[in-house]
PDB file as gemmi writes it, atoms N, CA and C in Angstrom:
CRYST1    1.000    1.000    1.000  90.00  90.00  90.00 P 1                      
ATOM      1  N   UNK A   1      25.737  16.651  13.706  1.00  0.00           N  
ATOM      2  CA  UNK A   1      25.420  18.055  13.590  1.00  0.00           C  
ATOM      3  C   UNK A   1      25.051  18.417  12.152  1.00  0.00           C  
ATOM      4  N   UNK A   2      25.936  17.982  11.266  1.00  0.00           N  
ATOM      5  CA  UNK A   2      25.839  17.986   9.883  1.00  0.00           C  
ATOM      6  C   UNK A   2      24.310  17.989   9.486  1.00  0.00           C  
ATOM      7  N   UNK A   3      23.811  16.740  10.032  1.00  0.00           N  
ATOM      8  CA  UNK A   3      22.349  15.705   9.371  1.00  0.00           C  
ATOM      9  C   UNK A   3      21.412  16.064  10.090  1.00  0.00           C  
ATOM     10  N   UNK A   4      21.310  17.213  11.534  1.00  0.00           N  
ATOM     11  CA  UNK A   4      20.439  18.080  11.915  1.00  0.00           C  
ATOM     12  C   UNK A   4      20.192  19.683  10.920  1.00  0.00           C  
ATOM     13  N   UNK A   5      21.645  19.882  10.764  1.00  0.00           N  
ATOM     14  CA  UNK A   5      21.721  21.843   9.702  1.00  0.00           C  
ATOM     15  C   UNK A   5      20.610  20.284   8.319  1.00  0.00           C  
ATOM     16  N   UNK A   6      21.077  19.744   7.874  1.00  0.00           N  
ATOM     17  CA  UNK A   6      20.560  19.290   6.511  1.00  0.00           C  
ATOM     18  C   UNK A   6      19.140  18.997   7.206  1.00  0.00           C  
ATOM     19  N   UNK A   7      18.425  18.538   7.792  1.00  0.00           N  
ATOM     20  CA  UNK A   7      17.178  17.973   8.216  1.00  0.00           C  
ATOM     21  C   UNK A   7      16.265  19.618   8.270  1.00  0.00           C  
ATOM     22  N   UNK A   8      16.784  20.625   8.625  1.00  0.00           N  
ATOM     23  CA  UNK A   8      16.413  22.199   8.963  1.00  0.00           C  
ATOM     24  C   UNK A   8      15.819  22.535   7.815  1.00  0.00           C  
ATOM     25  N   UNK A   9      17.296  22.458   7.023  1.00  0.00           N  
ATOM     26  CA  UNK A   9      17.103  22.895   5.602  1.00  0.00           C  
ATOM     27  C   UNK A   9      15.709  22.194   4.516  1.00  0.00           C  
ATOM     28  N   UNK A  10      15.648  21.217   4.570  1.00  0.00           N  
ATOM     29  CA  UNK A  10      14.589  20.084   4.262  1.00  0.00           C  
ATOM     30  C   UNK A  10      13.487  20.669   4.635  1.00  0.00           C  
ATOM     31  N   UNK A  11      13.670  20.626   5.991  1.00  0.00           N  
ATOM     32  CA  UNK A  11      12.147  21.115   6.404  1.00  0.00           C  
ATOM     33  C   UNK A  11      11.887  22.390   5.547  1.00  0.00           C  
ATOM     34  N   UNK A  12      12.809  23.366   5.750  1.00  0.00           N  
ATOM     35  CA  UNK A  12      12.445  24.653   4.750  1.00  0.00           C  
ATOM     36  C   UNK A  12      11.894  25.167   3.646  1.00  0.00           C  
ATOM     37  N   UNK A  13      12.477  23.835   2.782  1.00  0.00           N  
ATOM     38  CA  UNK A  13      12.208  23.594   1.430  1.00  0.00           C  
ATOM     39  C   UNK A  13      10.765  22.902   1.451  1.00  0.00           C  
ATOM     40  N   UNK A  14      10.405  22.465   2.019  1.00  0.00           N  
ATOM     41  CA  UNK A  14       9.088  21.740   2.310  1.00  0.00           C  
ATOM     42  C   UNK A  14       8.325  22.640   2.465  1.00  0.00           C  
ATOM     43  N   UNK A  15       8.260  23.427   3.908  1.00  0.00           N  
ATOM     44  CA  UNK A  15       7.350  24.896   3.948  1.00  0.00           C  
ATOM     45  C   UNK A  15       7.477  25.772   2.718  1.00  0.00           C  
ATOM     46  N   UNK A  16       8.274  26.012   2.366  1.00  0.00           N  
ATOM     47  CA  UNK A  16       8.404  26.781   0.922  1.00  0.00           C  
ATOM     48  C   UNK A  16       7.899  26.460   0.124  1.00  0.00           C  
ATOM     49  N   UNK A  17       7.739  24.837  -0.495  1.00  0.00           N  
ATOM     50  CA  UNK A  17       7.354  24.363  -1.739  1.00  0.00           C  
ATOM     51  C   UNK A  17       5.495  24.439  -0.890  1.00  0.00           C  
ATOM     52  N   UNK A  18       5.680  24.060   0.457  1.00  0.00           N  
ATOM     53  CA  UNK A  18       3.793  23.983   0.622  1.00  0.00           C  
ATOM     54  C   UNK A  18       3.580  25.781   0.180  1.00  0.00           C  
ATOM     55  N   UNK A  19       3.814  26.862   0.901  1.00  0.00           N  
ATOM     56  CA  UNK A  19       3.316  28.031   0.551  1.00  0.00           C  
ATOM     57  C   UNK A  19       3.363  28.362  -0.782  1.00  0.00           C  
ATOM     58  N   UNK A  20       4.507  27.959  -1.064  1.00  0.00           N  
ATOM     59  CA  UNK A  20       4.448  28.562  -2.582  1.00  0.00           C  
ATOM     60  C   UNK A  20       3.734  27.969  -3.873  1.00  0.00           C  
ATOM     61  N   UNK A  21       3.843  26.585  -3.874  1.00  0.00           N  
ATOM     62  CA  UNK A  21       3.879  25.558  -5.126  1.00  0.00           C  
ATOM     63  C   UNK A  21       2.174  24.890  -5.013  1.00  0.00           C  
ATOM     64  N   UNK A  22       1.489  25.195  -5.479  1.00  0.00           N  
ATOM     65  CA  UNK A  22       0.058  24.706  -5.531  1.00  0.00           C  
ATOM     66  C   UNK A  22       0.160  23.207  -6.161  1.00  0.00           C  
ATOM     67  N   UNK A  23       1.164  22.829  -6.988  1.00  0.00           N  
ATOM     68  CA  UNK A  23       1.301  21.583  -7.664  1.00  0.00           C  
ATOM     69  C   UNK A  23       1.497  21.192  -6.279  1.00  0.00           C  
ATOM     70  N   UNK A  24       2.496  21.239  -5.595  1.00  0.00           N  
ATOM     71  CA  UNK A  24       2.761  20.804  -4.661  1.00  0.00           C  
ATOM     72  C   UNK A  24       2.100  19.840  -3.727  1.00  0.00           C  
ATOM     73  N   UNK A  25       1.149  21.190  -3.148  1.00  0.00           N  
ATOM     74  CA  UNK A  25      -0.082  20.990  -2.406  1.00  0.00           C  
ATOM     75  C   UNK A  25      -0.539  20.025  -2.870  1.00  0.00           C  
ATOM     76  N   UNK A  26      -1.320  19.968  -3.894  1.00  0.00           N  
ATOM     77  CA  UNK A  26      -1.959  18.976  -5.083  1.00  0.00           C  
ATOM     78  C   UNK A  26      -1.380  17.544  -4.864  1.00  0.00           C  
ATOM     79  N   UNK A  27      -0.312  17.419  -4.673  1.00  0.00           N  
ATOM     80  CA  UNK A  27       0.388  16.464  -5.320  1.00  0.00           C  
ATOM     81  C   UNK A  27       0.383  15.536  -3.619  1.00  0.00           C  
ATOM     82  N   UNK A  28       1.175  16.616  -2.534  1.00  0.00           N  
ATOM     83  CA  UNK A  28       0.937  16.072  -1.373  1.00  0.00           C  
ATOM     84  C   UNK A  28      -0.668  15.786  -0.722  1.00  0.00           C  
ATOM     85  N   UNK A  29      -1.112  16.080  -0.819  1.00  0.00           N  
ATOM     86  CA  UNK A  29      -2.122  15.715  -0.576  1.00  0.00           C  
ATOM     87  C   UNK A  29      -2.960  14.876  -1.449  1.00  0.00           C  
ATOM     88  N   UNK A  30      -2.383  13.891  -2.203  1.00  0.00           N  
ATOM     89  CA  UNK A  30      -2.858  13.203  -3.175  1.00  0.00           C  
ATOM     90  C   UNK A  30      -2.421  11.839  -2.619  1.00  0.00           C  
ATOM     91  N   UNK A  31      -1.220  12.011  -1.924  1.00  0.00           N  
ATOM     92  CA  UNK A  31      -0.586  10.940  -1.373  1.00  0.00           C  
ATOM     93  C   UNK A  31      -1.286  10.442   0.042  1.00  0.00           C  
ATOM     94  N   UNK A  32      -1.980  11.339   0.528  1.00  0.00           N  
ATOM     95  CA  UNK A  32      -2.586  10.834   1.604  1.00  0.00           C  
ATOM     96  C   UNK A  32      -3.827   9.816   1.568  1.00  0.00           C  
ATOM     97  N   UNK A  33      -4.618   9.776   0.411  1.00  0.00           N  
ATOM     98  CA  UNK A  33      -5.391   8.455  -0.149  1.00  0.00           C  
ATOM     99  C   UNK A  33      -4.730   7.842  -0.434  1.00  0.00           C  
ATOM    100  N   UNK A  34      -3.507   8.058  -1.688  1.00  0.00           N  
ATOM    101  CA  UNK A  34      -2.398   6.892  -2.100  1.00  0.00           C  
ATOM    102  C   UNK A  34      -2.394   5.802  -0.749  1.00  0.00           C  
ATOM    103  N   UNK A  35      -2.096   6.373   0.536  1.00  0.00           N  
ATOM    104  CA  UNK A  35      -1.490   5.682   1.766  1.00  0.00           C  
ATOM    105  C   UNK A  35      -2.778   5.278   2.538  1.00  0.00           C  
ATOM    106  N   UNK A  36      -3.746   5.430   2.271  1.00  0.00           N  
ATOM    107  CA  UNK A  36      -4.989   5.050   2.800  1.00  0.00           C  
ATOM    108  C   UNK A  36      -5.167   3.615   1.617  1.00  0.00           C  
ATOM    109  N   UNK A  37      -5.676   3.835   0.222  1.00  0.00           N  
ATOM    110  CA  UNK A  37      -5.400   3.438  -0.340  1.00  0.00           C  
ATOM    111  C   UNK A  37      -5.020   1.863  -0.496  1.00  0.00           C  
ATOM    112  N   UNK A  38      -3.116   2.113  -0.231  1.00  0.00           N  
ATOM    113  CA  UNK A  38      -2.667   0.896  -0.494  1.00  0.00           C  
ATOM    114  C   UNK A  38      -2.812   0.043   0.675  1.00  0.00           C  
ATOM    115  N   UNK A  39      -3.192   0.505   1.819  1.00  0.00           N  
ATOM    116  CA  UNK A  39      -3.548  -0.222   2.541  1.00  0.00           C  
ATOM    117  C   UNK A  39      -4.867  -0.816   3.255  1.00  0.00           C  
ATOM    118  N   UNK A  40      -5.773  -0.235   3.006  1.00  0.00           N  
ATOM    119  CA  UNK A  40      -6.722  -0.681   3.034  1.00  0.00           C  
ATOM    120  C   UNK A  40      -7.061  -1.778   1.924  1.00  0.00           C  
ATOM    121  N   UNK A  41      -6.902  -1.655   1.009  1.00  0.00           N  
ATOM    122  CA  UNK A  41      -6.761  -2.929  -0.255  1.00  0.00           C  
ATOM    123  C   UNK A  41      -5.848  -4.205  -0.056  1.00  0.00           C  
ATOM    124  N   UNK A  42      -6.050  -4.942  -0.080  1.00  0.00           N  
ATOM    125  CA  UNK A  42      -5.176  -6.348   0.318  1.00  0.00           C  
ATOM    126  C   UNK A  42      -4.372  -6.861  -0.887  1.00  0.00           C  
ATOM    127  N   UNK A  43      -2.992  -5.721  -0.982  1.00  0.00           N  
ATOM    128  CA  UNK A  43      -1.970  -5.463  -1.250  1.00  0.00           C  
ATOM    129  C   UNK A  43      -1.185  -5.897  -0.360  1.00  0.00           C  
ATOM    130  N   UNK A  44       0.065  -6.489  -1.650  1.00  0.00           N  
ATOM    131  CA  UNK A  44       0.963  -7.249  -1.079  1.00  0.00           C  
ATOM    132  C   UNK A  44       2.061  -6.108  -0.701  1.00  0.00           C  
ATOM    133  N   UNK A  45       2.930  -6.346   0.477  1.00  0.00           N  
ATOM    134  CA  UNK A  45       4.027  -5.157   0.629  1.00  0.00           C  
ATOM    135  C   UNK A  45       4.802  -4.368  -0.754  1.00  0.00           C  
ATOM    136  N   UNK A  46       5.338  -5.132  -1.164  1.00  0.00           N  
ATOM    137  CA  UNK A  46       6.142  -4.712  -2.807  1.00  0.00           C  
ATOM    138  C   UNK A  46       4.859  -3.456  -3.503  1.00  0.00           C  
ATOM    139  N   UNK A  47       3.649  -4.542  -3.193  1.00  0.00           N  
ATOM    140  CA  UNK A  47       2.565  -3.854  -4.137  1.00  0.00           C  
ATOM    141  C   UNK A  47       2.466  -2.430  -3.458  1.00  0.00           C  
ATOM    142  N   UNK A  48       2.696  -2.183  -2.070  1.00  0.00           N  
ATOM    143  CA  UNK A  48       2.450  -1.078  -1.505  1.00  0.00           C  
ATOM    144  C   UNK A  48       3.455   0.031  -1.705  1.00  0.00           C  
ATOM    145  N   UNK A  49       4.084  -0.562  -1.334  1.00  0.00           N  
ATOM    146  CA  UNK A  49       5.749   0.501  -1.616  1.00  0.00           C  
ATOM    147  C   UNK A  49       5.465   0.904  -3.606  1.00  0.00           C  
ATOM    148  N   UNK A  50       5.390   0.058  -3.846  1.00  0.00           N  
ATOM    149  CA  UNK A  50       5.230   0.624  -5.428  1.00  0.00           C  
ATOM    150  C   UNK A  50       4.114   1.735  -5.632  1.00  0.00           C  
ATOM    151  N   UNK A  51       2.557   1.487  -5.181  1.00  0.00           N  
ATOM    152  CA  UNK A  51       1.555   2.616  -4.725  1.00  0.00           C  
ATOM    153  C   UNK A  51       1.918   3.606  -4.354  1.00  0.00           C  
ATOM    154  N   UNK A  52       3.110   3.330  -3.166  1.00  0.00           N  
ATOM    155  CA  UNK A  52       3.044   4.616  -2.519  1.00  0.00           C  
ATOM    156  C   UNK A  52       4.197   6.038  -2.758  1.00  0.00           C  
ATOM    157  N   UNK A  53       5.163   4.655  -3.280  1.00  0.00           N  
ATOM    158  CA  UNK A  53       6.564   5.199  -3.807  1.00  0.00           C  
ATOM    159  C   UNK A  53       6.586   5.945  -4.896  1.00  0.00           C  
ATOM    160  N   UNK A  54       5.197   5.438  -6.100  1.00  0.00           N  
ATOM    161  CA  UNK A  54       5.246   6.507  -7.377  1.00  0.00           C  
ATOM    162  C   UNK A  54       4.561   7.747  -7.346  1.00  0.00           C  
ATOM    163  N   UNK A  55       3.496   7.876  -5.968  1.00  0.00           N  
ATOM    164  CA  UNK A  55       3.465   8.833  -6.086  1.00  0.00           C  
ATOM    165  C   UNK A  55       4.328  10.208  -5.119  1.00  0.00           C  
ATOM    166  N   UNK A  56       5.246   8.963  -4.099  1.00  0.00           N  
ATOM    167  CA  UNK A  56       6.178   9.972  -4.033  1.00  0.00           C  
ATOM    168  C   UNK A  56       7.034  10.220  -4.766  1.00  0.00           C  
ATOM    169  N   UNK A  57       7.452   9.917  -5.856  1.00  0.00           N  
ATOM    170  CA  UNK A  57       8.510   9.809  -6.873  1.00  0.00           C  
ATOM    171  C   UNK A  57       7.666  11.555  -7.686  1.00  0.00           C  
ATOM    172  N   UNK A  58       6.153  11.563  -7.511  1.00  0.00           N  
ATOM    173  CA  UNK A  58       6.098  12.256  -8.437  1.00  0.00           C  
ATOM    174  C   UNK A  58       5.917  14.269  -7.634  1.00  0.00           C  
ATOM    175  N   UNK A  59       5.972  14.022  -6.549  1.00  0.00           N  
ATOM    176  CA  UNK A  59       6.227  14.711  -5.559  1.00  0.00           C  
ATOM    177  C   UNK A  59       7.879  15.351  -5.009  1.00  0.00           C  
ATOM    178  N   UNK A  60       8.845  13.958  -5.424  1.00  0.00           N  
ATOM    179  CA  UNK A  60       9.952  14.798  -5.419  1.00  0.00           C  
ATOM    180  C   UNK A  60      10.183  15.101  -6.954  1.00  0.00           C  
ATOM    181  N   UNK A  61       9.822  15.009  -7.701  1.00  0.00           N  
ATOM    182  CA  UNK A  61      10.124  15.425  -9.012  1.00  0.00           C  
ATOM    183  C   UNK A  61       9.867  16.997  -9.241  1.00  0.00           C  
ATOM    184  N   UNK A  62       8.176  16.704  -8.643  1.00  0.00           N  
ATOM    185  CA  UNK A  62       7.545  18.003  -8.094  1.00  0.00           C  
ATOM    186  C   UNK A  62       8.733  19.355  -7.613  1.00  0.00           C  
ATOM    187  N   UNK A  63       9.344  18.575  -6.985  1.00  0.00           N  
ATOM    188  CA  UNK A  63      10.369  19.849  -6.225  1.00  0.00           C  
ATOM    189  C   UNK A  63      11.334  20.161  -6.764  1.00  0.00           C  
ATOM    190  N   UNK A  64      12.007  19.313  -7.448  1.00  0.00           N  
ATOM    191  CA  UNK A  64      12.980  19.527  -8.414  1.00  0.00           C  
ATOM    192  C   UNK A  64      12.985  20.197  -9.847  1.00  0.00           C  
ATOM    193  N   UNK A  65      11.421  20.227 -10.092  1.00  0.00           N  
ATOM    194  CA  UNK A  65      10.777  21.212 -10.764  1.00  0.00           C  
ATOM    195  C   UNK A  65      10.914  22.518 -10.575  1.00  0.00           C  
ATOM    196  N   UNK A  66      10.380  22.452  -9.125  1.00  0.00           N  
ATOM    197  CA  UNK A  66       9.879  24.052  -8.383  1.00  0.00           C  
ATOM    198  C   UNK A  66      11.202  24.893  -8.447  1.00  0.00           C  
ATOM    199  N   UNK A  67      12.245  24.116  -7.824  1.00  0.00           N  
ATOM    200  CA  UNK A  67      13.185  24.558  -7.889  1.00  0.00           C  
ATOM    201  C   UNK A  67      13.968  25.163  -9.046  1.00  0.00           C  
ATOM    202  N   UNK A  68      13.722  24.458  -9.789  1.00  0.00           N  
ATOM    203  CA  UNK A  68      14.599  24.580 -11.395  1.00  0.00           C  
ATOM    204  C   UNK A  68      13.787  25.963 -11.680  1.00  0.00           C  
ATOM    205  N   UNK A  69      12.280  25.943 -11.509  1.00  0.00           N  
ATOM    206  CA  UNK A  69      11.511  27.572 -11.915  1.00  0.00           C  
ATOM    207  C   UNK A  69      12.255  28.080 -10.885  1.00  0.00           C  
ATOM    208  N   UNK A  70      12.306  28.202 -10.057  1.00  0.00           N  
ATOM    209  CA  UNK A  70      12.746  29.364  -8.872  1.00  0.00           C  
ATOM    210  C   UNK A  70      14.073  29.810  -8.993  1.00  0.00           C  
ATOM    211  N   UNK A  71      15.035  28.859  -9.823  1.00  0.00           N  
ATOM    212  CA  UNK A  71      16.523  29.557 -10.248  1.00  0.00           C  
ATOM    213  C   UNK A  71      16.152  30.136 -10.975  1.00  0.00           C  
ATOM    214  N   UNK A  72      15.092  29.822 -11.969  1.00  0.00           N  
ATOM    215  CA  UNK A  72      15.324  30.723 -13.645  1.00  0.00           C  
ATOM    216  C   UNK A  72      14.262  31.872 -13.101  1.00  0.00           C  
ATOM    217  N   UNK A  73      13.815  32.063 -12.598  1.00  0.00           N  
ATOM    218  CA  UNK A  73      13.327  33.384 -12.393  1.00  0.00           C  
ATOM    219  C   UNK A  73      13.884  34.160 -11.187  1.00  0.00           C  
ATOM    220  N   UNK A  74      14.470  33.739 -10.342  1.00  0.00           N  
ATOM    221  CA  UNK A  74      15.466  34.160 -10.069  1.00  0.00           C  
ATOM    222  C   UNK A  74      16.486  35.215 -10.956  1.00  0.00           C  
ATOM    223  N   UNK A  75      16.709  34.775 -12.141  1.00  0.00           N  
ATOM    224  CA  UNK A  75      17.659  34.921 -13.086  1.00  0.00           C  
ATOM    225  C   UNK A  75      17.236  36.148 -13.644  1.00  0.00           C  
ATOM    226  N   UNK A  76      15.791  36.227 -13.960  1.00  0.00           N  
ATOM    227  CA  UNK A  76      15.350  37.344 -14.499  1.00  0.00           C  
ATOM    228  C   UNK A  76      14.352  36.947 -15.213  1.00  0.00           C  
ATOM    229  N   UNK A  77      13.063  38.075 -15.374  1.00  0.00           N  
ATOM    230  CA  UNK A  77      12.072  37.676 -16.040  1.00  0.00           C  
ATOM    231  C   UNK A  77      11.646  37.507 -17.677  1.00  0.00           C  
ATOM    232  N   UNK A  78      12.675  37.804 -17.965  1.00  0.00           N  
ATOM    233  CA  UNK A  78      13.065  38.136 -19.335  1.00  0.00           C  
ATOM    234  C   UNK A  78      13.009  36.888 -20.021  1.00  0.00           C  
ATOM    235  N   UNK A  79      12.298  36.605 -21.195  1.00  0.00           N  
ATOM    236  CA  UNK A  79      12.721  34.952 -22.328  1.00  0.00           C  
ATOM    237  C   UNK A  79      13.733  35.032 -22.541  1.00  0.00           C  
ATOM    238  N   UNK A  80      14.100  33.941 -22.082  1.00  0.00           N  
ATOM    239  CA  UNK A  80      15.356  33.400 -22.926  1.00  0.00           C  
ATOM    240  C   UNK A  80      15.208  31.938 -23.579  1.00  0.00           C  
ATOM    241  N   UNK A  81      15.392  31.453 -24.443  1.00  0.00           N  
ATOM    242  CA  UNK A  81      15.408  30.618 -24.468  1.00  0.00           C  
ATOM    243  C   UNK A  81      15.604  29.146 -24.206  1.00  0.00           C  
ATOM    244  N   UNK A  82      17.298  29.367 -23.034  1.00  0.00           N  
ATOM    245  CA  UNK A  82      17.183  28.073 -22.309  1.00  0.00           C  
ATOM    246  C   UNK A  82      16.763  28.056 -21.166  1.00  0.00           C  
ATOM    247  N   UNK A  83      15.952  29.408 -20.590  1.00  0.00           N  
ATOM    248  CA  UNK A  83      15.586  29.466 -19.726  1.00  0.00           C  
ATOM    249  C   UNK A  83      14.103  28.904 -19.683  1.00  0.00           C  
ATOM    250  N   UNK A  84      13.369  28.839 -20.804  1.00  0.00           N  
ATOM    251  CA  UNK A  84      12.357  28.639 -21.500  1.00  0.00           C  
ATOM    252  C   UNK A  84      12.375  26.507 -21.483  1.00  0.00           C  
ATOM    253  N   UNK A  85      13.958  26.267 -21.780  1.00  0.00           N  
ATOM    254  CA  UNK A  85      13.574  24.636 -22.107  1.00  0.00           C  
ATOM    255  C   UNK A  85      14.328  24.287 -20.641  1.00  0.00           C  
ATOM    256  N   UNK A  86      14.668  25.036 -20.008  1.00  0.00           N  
ATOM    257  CA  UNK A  86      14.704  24.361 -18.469  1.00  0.00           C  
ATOM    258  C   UNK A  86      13.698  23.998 -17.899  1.00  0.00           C  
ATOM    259  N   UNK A  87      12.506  25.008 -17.893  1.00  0.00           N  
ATOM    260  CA  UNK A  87      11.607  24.911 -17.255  1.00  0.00           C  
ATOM    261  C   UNK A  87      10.543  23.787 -17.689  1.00  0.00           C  
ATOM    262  N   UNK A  88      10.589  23.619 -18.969  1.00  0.00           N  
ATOM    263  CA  UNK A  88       9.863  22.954 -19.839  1.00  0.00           C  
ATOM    264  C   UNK A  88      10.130  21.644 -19.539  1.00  0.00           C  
ATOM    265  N   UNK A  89      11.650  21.231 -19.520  1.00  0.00           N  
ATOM    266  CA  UNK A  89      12.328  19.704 -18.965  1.00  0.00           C  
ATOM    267  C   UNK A  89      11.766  19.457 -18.122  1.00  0.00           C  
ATOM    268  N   UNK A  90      11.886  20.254 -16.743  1.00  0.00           N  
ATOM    269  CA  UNK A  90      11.348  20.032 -15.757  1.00  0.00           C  
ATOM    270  C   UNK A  90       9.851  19.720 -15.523  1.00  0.00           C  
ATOM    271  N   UNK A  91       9.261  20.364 -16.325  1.00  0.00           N  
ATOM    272  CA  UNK A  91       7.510  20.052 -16.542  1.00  0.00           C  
ATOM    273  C   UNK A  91       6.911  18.851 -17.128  1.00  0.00           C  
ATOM    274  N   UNK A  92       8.454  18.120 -18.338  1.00  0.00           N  
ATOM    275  CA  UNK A  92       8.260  17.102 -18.663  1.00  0.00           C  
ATOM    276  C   UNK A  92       8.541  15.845 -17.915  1.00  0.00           C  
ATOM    277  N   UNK A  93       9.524  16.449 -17.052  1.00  0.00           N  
ATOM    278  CA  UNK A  93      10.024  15.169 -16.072  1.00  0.00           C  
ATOM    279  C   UNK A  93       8.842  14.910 -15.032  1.00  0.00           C  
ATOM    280  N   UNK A  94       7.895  15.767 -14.599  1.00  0.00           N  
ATOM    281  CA  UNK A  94       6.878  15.982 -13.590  1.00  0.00           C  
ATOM    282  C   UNK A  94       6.200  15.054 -14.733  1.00  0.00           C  
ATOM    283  N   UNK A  95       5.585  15.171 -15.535  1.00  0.00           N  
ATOM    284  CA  UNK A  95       4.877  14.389 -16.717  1.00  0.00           C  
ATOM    285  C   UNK A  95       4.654  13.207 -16.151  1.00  0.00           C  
ATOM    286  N   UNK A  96       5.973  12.407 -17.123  1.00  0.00           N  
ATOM    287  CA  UNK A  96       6.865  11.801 -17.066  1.00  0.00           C  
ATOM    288  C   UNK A  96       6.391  10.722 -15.935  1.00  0.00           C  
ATOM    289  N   UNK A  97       6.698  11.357 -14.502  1.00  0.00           N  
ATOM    290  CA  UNK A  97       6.771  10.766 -13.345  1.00  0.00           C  
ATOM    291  C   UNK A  97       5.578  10.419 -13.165  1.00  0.00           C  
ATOM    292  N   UNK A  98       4.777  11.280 -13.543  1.00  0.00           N  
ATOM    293  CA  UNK A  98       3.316  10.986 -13.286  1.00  0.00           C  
ATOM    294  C   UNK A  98       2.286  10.162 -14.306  1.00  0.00           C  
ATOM    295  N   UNK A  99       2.872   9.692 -15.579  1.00  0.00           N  
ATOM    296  CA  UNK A  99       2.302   8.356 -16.386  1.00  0.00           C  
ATOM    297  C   UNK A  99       3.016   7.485 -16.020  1.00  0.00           C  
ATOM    298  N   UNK A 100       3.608   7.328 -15.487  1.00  0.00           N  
ATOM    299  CA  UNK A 100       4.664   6.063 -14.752  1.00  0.00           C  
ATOM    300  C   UNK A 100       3.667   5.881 -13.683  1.00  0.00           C  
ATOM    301  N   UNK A 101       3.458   6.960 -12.507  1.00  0.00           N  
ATOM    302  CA  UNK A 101       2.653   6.656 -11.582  1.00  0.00           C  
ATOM    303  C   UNK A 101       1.104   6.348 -11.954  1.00  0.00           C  
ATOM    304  N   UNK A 102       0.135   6.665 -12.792  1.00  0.00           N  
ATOM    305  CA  UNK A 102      -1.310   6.547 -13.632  1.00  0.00           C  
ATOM    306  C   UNK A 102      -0.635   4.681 -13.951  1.00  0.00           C  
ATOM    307  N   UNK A 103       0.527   4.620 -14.639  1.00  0.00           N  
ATOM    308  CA  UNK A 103       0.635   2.965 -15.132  1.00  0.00           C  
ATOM    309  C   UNK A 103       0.749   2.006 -13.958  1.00  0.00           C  
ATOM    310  N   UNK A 104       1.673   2.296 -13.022  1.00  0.00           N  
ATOM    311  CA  UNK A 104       1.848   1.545 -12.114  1.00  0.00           C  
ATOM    312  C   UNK A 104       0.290   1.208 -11.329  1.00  0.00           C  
ATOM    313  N   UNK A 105      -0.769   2.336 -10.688  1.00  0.00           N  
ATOM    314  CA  UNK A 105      -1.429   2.269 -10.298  1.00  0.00           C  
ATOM    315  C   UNK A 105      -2.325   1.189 -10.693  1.00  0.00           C  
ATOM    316  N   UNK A 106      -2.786   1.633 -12.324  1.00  0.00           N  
ATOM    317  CA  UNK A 106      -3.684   0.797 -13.110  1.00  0.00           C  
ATOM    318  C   UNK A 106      -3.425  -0.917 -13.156  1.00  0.00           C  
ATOM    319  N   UNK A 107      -1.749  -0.914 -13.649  1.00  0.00           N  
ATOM    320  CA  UNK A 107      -1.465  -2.065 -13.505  1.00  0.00           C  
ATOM    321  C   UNK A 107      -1.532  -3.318 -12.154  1.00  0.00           C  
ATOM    322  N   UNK A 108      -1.542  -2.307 -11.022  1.00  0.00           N  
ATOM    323  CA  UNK A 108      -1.946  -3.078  -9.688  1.00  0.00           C  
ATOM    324  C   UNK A 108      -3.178  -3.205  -9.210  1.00  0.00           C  
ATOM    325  N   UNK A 109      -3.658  -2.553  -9.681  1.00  0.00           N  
ATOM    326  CA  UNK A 109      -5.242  -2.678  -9.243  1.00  0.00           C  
ATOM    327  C   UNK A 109      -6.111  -3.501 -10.580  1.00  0.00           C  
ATOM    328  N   UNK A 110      -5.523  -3.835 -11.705  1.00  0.00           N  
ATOM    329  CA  UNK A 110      -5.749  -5.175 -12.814  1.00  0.00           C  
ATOM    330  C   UNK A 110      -5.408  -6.312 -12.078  1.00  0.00           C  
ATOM    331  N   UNK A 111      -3.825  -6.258 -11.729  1.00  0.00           N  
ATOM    332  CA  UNK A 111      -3.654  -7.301 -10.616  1.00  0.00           C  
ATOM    333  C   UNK A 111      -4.698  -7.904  -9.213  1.00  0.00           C  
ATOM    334  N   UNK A 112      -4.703  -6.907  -8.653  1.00  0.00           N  
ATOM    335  CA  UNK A 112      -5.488  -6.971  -7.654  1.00  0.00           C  
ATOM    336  C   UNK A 112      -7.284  -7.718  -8.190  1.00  0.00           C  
ATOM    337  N   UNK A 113      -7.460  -6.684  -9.350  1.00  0.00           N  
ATOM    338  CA  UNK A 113      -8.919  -7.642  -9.228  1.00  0.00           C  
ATOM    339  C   UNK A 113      -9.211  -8.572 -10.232  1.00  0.00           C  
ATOM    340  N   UNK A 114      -8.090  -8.604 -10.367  1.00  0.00           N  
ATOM    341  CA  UNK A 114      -8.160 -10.530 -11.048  1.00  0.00           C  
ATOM    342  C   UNK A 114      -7.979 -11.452 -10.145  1.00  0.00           C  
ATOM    343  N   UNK A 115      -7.285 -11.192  -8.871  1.00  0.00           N  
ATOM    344  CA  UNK A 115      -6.864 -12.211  -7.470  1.00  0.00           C  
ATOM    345  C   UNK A 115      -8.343 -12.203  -6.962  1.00  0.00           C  
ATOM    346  N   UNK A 116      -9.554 -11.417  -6.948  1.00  0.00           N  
ATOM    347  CA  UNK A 116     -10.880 -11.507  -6.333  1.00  0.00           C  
ATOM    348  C   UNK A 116     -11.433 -13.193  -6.874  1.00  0.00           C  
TER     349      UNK A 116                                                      
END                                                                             
């Protein structure tokens, strides 16, 4: 019962982050070539899960972002200052996730067409 109320909730946060979060959008739908992508290319499994995994990595980061803005304005619209480097962390961790994912990519597809 528990892991159905939590599966609800999930979904929620999902519709929420699609209506609300344009990164979001962006980001999910970025993954749908990712997954075309790694498989259509004659990629090894590991190699795929790594393709496909960084850019979901950068998708839940994505949300953990959204979220972190949606408490602090929540909070009030007003500067504050750590309200200012919350949001900012969070923008860096989205970064972050996403030159990890640009490296990983590059680095497998060097791989890949040196095996040609």
């Amino acid at each position: 019962m528990r892991l159905i109320k939590a599966a609800g909730y999930s979904k929620k946060g999902l519709i929420a982050a699609w209506k609300n979060e344009a990164a979001i959008r962006q980001e999910l739908l970025t993954l749908i070539p990712a997954i075309i992508i790694a498989f259509v290319f004659s990629f090894t499994a590991i190699e795929r899960v790594l393709l496909i995994g960084s850019v979901v990595l950068v998708v839940v980061i994505e949300l953990i972002n959204s979220a972190i803005e949606a408490v602090v304005d929540r909070i009030g619209t007003e500067y504050h200052e750590l309200s200012g480097r919350a949001k900012d962390m969070g923008s860096a961790a989205v970064f972050i996730a996403t030159l990890l994912g640009l490296f990983v990519w590059i680095m497998l597809f060097i791989s890949w067409f040196q095996r040609l």
